[in-house]
C-alpha positions in Angstrom: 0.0 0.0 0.0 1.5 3.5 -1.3 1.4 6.1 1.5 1.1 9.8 0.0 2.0 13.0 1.6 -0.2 15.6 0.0 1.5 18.9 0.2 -0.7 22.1 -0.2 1.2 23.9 -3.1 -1.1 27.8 -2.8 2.2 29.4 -3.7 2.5 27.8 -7.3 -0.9 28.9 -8.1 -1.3 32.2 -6.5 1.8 33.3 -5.1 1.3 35.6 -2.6 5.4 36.0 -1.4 8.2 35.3 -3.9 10.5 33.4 -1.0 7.2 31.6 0.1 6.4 30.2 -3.4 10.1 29.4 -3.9 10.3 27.1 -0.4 6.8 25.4 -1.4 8.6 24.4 -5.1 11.8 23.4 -3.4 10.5 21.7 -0.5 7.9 19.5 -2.8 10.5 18.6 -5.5 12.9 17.6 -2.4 10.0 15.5 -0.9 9.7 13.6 -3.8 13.5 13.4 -4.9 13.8 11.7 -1.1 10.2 9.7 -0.3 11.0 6.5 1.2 10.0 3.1 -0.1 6.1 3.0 -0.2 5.0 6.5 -0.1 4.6 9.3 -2.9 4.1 13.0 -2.7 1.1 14.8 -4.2 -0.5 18.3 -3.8 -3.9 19.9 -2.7 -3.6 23.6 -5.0 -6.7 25.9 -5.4 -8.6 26.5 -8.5 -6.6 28.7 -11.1 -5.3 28.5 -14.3 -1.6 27.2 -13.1 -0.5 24.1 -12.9 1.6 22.1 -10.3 5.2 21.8 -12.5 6.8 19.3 -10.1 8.1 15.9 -11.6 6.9 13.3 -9.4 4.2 14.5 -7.9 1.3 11.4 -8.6 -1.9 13.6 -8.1 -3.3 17.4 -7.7 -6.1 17.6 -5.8 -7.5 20.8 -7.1 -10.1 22.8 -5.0 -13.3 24.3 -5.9 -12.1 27.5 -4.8 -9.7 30.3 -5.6 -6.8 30.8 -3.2 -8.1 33.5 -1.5 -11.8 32.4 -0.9 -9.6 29.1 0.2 -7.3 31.2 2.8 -11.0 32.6 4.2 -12.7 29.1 4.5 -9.8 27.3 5.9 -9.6 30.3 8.4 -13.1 29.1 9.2 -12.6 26.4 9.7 -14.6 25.3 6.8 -13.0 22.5 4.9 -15.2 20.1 2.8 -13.3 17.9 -0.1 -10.3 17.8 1.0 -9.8 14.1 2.3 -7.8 13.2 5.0 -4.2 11.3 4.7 -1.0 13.3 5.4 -1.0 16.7 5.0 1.7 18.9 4.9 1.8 22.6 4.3 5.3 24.9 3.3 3.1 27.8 5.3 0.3 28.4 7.2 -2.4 27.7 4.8 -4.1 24.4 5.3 -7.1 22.6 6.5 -7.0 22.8 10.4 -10.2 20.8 11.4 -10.7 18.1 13.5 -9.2 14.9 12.4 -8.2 11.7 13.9 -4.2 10.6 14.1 -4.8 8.0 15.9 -7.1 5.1 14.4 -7.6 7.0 10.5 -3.8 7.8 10.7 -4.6 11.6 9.5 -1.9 14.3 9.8 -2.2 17.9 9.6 1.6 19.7 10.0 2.1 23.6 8.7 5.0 25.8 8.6 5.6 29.4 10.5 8.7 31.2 8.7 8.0 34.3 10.6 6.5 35.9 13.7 5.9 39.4 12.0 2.1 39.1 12.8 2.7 39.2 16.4 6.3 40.7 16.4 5.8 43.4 13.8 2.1 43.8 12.9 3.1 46.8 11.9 5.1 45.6 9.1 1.9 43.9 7.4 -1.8 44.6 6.3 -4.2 44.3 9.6 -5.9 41.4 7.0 -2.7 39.6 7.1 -2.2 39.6 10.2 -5.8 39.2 11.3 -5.6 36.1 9.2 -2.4 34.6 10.4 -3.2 34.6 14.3 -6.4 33.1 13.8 -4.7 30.4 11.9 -2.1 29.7 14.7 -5.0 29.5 17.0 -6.3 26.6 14.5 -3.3 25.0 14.3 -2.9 25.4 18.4 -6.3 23.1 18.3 -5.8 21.0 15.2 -2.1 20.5 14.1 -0.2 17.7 14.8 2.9 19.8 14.2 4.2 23.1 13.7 7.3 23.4 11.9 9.4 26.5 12.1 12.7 27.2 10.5 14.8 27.9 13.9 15.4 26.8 17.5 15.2 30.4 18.2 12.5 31.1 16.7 10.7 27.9 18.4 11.1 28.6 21.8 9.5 31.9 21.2 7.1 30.4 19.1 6.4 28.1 22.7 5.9 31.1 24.9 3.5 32.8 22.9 1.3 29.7 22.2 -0.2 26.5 23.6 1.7 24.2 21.0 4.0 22.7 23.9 6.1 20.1 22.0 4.1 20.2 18.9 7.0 22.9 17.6 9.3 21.3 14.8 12.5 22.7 13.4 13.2 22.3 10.0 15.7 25.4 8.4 15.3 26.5 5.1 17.4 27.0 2.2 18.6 28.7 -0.9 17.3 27.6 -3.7 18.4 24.0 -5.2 20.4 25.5 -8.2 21.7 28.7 -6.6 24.8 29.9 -8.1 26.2 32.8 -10.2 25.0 33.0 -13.6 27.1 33.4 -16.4 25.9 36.4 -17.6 26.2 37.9 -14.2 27.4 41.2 -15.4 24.7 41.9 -18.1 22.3 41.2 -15.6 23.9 43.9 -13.4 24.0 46.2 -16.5 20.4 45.7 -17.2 19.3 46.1 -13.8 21.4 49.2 -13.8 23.8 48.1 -10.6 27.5 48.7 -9.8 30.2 46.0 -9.8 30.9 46.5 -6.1 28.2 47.3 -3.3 26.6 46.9 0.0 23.8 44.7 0.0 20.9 45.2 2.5 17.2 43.6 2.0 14.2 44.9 3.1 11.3 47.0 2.6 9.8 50.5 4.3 8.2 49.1 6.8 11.0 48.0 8.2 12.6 51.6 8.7 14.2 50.7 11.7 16.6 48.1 10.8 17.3 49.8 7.2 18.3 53.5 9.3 20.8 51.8 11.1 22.3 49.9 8.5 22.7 52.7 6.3 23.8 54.8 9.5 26.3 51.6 10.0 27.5 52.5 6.2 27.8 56.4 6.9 29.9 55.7 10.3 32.1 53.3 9.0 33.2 55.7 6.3 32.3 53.6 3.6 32.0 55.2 0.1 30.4 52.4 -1.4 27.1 52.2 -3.3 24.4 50.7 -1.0 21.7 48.3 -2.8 18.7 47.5 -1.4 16.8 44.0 -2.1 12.7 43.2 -1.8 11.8 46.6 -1.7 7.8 47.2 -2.1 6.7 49.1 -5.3 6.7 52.7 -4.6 9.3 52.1 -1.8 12.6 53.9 -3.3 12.0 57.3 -2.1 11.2 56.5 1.5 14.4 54.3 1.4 16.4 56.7 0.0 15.1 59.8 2.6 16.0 57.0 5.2 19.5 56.7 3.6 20.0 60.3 3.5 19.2 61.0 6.9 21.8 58.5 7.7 24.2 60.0 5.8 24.2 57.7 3.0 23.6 60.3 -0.1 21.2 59.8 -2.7 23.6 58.7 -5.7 25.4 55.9 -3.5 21.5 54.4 -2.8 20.0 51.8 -5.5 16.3 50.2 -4.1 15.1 46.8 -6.4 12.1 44.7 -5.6 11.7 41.1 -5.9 14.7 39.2 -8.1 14.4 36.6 -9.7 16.9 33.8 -8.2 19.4 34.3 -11.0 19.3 38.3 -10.8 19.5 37.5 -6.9 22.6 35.8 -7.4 24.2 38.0 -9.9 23.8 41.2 -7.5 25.1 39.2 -4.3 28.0 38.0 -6.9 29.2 41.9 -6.9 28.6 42.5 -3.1 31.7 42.9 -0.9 29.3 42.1 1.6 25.9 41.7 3.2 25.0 43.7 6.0 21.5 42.3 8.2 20.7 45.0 10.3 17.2 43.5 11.2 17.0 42.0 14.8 13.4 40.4 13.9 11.7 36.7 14.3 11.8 35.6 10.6 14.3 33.5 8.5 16.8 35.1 6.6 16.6 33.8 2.9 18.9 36.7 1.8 21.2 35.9 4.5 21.3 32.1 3.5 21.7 33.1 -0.3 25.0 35.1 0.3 26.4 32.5 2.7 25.8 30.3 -0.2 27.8 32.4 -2.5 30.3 33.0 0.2 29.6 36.6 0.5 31.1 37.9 3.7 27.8 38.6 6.4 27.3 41.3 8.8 24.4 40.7 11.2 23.0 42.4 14.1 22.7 40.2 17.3 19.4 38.0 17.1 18.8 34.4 18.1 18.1 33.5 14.8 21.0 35.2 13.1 23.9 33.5 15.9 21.8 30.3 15.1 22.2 30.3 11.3 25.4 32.2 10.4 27.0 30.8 13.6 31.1 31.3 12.1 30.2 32.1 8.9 30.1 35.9 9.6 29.9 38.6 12.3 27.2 38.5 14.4 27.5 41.6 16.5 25.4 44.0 18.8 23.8 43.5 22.2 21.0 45.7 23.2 22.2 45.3 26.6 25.7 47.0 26.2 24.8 50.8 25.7 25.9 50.6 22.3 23.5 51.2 18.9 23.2 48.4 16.4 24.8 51.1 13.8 27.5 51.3 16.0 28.3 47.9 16.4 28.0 47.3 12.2 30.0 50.2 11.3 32.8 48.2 13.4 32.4 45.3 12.3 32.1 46.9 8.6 35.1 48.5 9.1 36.9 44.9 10.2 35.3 43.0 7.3 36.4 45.8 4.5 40.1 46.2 6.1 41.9 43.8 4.1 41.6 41.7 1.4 43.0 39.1 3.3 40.2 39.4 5.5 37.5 39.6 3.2 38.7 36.5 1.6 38.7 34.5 5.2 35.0 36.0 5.7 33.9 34.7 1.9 35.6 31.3 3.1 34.1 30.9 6.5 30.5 32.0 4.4 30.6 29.8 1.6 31.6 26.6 4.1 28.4 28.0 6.6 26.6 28.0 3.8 26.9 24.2 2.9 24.9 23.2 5.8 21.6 24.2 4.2 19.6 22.3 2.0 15.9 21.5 0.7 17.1 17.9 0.4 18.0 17.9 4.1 14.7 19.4 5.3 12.8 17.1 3.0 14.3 14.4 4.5 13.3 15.8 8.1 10.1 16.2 7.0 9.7 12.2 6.1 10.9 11.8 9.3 8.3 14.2 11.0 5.4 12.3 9.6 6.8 8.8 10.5 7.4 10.1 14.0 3.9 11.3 14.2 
């Protein structure tokens, strides 16, 4: 008898976050590259005109309903058609409802990448965030597991909910193929970006973390371009008033939005380094990327950033000492740009850092979740 895990695959129909749709592909194409003897992966996608493009996958369950009418009935707790089985979800999307693990051998499990709904509200649409607490308090009655993509980020996970030792971690990972292109440089030229930069990600909402890494830039002395990844539409000028009031002028500033993994790659490829100046519960995709590419890394203090950079970069700041975070990346700027010799010892420290990720490693985790439960 074939056992299938049926992973809910929203994000290839209607993505609604670039790195989310990217984990759901590479998770589910890792899943099936690794199911054990006996079992098969399939996929429970909403209605819409896109298909599920993952070799392997034996059979799309497609809903009635459109991803977002789906995300509102789910929320709801309103779930008919589905089926039962093993269910696994790359986010927090999925039917929570009643089951039973026990004698029908039904499994519900759902992924938490971030904690910005109860962290940084702010940061998101009161819909989103509306819509993601009520779906933890779903999953706090009806998951068998939650899986979240740090240790750090679990044990706050813990004390904010009643999922005791229902809490799972399973880290994430560039994507499969990540590398350099070869036409690095004419992507650069198209997307209008110097040879040599800075490299921050983020958006305007997060005008906290994005001050003090441009402040970290303007106190080091560094007369450097600074670009800036993810960026919202309609985000550059509020990113480059908050450069500016840092001290970073206006000509050094370039603000992109969502890259494609290839133009990803080919900006990081020019990037003497990348600074994280956001202390926040969330994983660091760009973070992992660079490591990947051994770019040198420069991150604020977090529990999450000391957990997944560990040696692979400086990790520096405590909100405890007196000091600023700017303060503490403008030093350690300074120490990663001083030498050659030590930018190559941070790009070699990154690149080996960066081996420890991988979707086939999580996949096989994820196996093991499921047999465990």
């Amino acid at each position: 008898m074939t056992v299938t895990l049926r992973v809910v695959l929203d994000q290839l129909v209607a993505a609604t976050d670039p790195d989310l749709a990217t984990a759901s592909r590479e998770l589910a194409r890792a899943l099936v590259l690794s199911s054990p003897d006996g079992c098969d992966v399939g996929a429970i996608v909403p209605s819409g005109p896109q298909g599920v493009d993952i070799a392997g996958v034996t059979d799309v369950h497609r809903m009635g309903m459109a991803r977002r009418e789906l995300a509102a009935a789910w929320q709801l707790g309103v779930a008919p058609g589905v089926g039962g089985g093993l269910i696994h979800s790359p986010t927090l999307l999925a039917p929570l409802v009643r089951h039973d693990r026990a004698n029908d051998h039904d499994q519900t499990v759902v992924t938490l990448w971030d904690l910005r709904a109860w962290e940084q509200p702010d940061e998101l649409p009161r819909t989103s965030v509306v819509w993601h607490r009520a779906m933890l308090k779903r999953a706090e009655k009806h998951a068998d597991a939650v899986v979240v993509p740090t240790h750090a980020m679990a044990e706050r996970l813990a004390g904010m909910s009643r999922l005791g030792t229902r809490i799972r971690v399973v880290a994430g990972a560039a994507p499969a193929v990540f590398g350099v292109p070869v036409d690095a440089v004419g992507r650069r030229r198209t997307l209008s970006l110097p040879e040599a930069a800075i490299v921050m990600a983020g958006d305007a909402s997060r005008s906290a973390a994005l001050s003090a890494g441009f402040a970290a830039v303007a106190r080091a002395g560094i007369d450097l371009p600074v670009v800036v990844l993810d960026a919202r539409d309609g985000d550059e000028p509020a990113i480059v008033d908050l450069a500016a009031a840092a001290g970073v002028p206006e000509r050094l500033v370039h603000v992109r939005g969502p890259l494609d993994a290839a133009d990803r790659a080919a900006v990081l490829d020019a990037a003497v380094a990348l600074l994280a100046p956001a202390r926040r519960s969330a994983f660091p995709w760009r973070v992992v990327e660079a490591l990947v590419l051994g770019v040198p890394v420069v991150a604020v203090a977090s529990g999450d950033h000391r957990e997944l950079i560990v040696d692979g970069g400086l990790v520096v700041g405590d909100p405890d000492d007196g000091r600023d975070d700017a303060d503490a990346l403008a030093a350690a700027l300074g120490e990663t740009l001083a030498s050659t010799a030590s930018l190559d010892r941070l790009a070699v420290l990154a690149a080996d850092r960066g081996r420890a990720f991988s979707w086939h490693a999580a996949a096989e985790r994820v196996w093991q979740l499921h047999a465990d439960l």
